[in-house]
N, C-alpha and C positions, 0 to 999 in steps of 0.2 A: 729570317735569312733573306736578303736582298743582292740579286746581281743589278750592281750600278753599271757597268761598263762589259759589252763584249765586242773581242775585237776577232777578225777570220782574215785568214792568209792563206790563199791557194787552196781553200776548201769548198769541193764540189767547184759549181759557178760562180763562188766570192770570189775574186782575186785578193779585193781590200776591203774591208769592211770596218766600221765603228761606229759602233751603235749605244748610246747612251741612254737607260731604259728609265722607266716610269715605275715608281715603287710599288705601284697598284696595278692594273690592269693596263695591257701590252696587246693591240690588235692588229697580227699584220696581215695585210688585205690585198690580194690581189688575183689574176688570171692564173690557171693550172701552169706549172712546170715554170715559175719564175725564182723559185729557190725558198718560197717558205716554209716547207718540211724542212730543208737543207737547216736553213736559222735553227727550227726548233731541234734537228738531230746534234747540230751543234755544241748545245747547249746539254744536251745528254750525252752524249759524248767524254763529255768535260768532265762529268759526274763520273759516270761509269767505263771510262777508258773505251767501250765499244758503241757500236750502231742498235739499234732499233728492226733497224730496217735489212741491214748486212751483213756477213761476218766475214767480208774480206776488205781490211783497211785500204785497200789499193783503189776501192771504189771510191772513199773518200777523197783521195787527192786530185787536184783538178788537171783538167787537161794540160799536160805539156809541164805541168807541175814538177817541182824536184820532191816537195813535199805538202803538207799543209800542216798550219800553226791556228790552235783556239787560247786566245788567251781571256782571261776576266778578271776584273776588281767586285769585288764582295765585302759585304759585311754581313759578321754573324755577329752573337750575342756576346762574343770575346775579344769583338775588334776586325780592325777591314784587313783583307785575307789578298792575296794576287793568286794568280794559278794560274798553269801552261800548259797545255798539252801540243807536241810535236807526232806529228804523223810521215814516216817514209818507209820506202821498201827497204830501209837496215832495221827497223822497230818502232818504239814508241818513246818517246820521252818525257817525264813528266817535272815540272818545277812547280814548288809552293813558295811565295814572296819569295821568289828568285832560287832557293836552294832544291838544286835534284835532289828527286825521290829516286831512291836504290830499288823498292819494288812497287810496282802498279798496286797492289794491295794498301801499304799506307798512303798511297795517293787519294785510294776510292773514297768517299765518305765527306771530304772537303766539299764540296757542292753535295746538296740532296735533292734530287726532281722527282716528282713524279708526273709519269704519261700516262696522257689518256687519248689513246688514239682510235679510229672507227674498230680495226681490228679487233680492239681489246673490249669491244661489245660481245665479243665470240668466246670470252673466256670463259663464259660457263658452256657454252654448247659446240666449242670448236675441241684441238685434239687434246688429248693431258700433255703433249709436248709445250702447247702454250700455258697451259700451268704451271708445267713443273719452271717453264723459264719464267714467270711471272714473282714465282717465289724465289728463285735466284736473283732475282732483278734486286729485289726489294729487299730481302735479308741482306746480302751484300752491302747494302749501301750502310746499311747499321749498324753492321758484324763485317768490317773488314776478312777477319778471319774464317770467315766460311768461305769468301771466292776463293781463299789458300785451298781450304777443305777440297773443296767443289773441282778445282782446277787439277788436283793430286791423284783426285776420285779418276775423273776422267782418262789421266794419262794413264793410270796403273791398268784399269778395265780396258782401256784401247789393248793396251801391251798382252794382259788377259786374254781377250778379245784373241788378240794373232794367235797366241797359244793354243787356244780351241779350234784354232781353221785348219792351223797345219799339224796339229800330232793328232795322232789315232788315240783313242781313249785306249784301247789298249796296250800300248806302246806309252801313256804316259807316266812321266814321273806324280808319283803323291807328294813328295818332297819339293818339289818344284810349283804344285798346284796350290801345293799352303801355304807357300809363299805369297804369292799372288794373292788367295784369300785373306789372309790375317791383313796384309798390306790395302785391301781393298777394300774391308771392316771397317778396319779400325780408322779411314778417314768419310766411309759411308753414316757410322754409326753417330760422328760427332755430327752430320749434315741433317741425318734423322731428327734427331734431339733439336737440334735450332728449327726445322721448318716445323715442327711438333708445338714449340712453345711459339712461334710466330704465327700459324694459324691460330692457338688457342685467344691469342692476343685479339687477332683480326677478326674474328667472331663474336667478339664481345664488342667490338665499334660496329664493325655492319650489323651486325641484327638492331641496334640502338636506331641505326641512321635508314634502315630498310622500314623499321615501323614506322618512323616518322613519316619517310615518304607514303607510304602507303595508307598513312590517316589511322594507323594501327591494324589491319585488318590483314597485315602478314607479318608473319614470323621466318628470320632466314636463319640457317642453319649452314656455316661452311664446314666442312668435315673435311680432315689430312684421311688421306688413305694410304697408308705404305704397300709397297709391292708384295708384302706377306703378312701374316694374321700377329699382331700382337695382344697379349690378352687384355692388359688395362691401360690409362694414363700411365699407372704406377713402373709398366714395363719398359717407358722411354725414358723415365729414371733414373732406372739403374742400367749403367753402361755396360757391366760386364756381363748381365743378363741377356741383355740387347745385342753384347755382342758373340755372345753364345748361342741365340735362335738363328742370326743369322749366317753365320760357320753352318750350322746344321742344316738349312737351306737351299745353302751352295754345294753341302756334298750327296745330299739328297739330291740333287736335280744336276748333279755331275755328267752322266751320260745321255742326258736330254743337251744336256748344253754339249757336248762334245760333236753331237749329230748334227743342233742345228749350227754352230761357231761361234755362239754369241752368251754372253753374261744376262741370264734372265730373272733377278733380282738383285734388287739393290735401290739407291734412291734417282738411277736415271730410269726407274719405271712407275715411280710415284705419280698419286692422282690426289685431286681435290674432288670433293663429291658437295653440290649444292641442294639444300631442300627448303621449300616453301609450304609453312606448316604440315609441314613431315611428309611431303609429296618430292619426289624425284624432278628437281628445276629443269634438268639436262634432257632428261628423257620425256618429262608430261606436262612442263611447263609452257603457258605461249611465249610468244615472240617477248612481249608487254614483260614479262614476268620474268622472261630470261636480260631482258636489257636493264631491269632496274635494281637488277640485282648485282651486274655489271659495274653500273654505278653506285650502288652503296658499299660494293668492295673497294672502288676507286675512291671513293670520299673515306672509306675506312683507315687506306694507306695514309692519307694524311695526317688523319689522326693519330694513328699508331706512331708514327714516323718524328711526329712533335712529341708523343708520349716518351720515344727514345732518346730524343738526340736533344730535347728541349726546347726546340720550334720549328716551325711549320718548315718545309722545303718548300722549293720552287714547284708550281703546277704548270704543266705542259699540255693543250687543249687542241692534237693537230685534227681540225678539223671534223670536231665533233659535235658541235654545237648543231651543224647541220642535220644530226643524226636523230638528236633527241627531241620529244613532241615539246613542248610549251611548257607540262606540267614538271617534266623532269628539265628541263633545262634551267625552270625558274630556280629548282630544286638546287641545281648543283652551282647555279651560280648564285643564290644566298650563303650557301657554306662557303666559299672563295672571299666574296667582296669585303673587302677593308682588313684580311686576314692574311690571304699568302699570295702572292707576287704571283702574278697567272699572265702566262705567254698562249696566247688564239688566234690559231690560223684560220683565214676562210676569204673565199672566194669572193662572197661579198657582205657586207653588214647587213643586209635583208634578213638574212640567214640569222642574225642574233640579235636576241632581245634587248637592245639597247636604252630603252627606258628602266632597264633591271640597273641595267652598270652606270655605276659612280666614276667621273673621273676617268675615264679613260682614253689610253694615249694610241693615236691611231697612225699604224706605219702601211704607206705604201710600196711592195715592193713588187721591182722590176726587173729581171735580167739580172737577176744575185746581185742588184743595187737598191738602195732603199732613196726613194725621190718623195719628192714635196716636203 
């Protein structure tokens, strides 16, 4: 997969932009706050309809803006592809070689990125809310069908959610609560099953790619953890079972939840659990140990992501190179070179090992413009 052309309109500090990339390594360079997160969210964006960094598209548009426009020319393995994404305060609009997409769902998927930002050093030691979006991130982009899932989940549990704030558990209807339940199941239970067999997936490239780094002398272990006990692999399954424990669940913990307002299982309470030869990474791991395991989750998505879709997606590098020592950087960027198309921001080229990289095309950028 190669983005040959992107072009930005009224996004952030781009006014106008066109930028014609390099098939291989993409570095663009310059002082804080001159727009090169902005380039690299752009380009995520495009992939996955939202921000990285926001979830209110209004940030996105630039000042004095009516809207902003990401367009690109690509080519995948089936032929070169166009894609638009429109952003305003009436919604989103999206075109594939010229024809609107009726839902943002079969939009997702035409570009595939993946990010690797400082942040995301944190995913094993930071909250389970950055995991559980890390696996939204990444499944979606594969499984169109799970943002459906994921997006359905949410609005029914918000709706849920008010039910629980304003009626008295005693005063409530049961009839009206299994409503809600069965509806909040049965799009919970298909989200279960896909991030079940997407970590089972991810586990078997990062522990490959974590020994390596580590000269073999660890063993990583990611572990899904659902919000309640299920007994085997075998119980994610079978659906009706799965969605039989979890019915049981919700009306077990009925008047806990009435007290406090809120839906307190489900898959927006999911966690990932990381271990380093069966030792707890999160909790007894060092810093060393929690960061390179970071990155062999990040080098894993790549992998996974071409085992999916049948090649590599775009890598996204804002500003990470800076983060990592010599041994892991040399690391992550031998897996990249001459492989998948890698866009790296950074302040200055000091910061990156440059005798590593092949070829690469170097953008200066200034004031949401790109010079020299």
């Amino acid at each position: 997969m190669q983005l040959n052309r992107l072009e930005l309109q009224g996004y952030r500090n781009y006014e106008r932009l066109t930028l014609d990339t390099s098939a291989g390594v993409n570095i663009l360079v310059g002082p804080n706050a001159q727009g090169k997160t902005n380039l690299l969210e752009a380009i995520h964006v495009l992939a996955l309809t939202k921000s990285h960094r926001t979830s209110k598209d209004k940030e996105l548009i630039g000042w004095n803006q009516p809207f902003a426009r990401i367009r690109a020319e690509l080519t995948r393995k089936y032929g070169k592809i166009s894609m638009e994404l429109q952003l305003s305060p009436q919604g989103k609009r999206a075109k594939v070689n010229e024809l609107e997409q009726r839902k943002l769902s079969g939009f997702v998927g035409t570009l595939n990125v993946v990010l690797f930002a400082p942040e995301d050093l944190d995913i094993v030691k930071g909250s389970p809310g950055v995991r559980r979006r890390f696996m939204d991130m990444e499944i979606g982009q594969v499984h169109p069908g799970y943002l459906h899932d994921s997006q359905q989940y949410q609005k029914i549990m918000q709706q849920r959610n008010n039910y629980l704030k304003s009626t008295d558990a005693s005063k409530a209807s049961q009839a009206m609560l299994e409503v809600w339940n069965e509806q909040l199941v049965s799009f919970g239970v298909k989200m279960m099953q896909k991030r079940k067999t997407f970590i089972r997936k991810l586990q078997g490239w990062a522990e490959k790619i974590h020994y390596g780094i580590t000269a073999g002398s660890e063993q990583l272990t990611v572990e899904y953890r659902p919000s309640f006990g299920i007994d085997d692999d075998a119980g994610f399954q079978d659906e009706a079972s799965l969605f039989q424990q979890f019915m049981l669940k919700l009306t077990q913990g009925k008047e806990q939840e009435f007290r406090r307002g809120t839906t307190l299982v489900g898959p927006h309470r999911d966690d990932l659990a990381f271990y380093i030869n069966g030792k707890d990474v999160q909790s007894f791991g060092s810093q060393g140990q929690q960061r390179t395991a970071a990155l062999s989750l990040k080098l894993a998505e790549l992998e996974l992501m071409r085992e999916e879709i049948g090649e590599y997606p775009l890598l996204l590098l804002d500003d990470v190179l800076s983060e990592l020592d010599q041994q892991r950087q040399t690391q992550l960027i031998e897996t990249f070179q001459s492989r998948v198309q890698t866009f790296i921001t950074t302040t200055g080229l000091e910061s990156v090992n440059m005798n590593r990289l092949k070829d690469a095309a170097v953008y200066e950028v200034r004031g949401g413009e790109i010079v020299g």
